[in-house]
N, C-alpha and C positions, 0 to 999 in steps of 0.2 A: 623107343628112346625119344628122348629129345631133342625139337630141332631149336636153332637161337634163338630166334622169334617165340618161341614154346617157355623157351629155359626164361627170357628175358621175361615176361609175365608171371611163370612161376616166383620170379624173385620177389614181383611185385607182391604177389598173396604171401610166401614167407615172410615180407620184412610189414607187411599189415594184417597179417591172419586171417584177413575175408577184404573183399572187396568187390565196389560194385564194377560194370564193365569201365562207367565213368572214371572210377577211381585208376582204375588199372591204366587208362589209355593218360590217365594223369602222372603215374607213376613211371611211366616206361622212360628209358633213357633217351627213345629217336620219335618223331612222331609217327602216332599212326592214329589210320581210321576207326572209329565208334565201329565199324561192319567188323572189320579186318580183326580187332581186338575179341569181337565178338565170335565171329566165327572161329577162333581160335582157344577160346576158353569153351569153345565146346565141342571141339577136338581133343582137347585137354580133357575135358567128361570125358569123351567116349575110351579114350585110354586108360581112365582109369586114376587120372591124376587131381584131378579136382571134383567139388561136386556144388550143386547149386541149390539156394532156398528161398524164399519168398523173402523181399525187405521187409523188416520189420515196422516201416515205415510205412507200408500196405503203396501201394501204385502197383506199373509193372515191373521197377528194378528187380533185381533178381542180387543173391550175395553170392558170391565165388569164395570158397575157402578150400584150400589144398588136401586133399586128403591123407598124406604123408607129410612126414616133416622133411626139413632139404638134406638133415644129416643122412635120412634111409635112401632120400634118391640120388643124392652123390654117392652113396657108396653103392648100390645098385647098377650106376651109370659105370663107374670105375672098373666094378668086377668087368661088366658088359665090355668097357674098353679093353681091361688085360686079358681076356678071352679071348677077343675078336683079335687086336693085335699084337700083343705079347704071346701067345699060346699059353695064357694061365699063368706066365712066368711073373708076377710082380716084381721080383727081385729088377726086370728088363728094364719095366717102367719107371723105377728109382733111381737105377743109376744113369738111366736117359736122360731122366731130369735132373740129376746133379750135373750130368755131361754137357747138358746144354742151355737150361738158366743160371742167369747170373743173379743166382742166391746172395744176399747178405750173410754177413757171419752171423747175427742175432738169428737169419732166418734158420741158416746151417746148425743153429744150438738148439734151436729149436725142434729141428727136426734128430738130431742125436739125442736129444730128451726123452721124444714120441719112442725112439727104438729103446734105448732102454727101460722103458714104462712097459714096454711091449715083451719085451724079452725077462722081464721079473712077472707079469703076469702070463704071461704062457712058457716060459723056461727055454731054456737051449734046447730043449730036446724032442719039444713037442714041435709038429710042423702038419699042418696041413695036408690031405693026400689029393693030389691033383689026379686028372683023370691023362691019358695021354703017354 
């Protein structure tokens, strides 16, 4: 999984598709160091979450592009959250977050949208078999 510092870099390569270490320590919200940036997009390698290529510009840059996109590894992270602390139960997760953000109403339409999208493409009836 991802730690903040991990997630925060990831976002950088999602919202630019590749980037060099420079770009990325350009990109981040707080500063940090050319090392610090570095060593950590290649923890990111070794996980599994990015991968690296020669600049096309030839030196020694190197390009980082994500090897996933963000939509597969937030939902990846997500299941990993409802596992580890819902027991699989997503239903937990949903109504945790209705119980304790203060959602807009646009936000609340929005999200009664997603269920019914959801529930016309997989049906009342079909459900998921959890293990447990």
């Amino acid at each position: 999984m991802l730690t903040r510092a991990e997630s925060e870099i990831m976002r950088v390569l999602w919202d630019r598709n590749s980037a060099t270490v420079h770009d990325v320590v350009e990109g981040l919200p707080r500063a940090v160091a050319y090392t610090t940036a570095l060593t950590i997009l290649r923890i990111l390698e070794q996980k599994g979450y990015v991968r690296h290529e020669p600049h096309p510009g030839g030196g020694r840059a190197h390009v980082y592009r994500p090897v996933f996109p963000a939509s597969k590894t937030r939902q990846l992270h997500v299941r990993d959250l409802v596992d580890r602390l819902f027991g699989g139960r997503s239903e937990q997760l949903v109504v945790g977050l209705l119980d304790d953000e203060n959602l807009t109403r646009a936000e609340l339409e929005r999200l009664r949208s997603a269920i019914e999208t959801r529930l016309k493409t997989n049906g009342p009836n079909k459900s998921r078999k959890r293990d447990g």
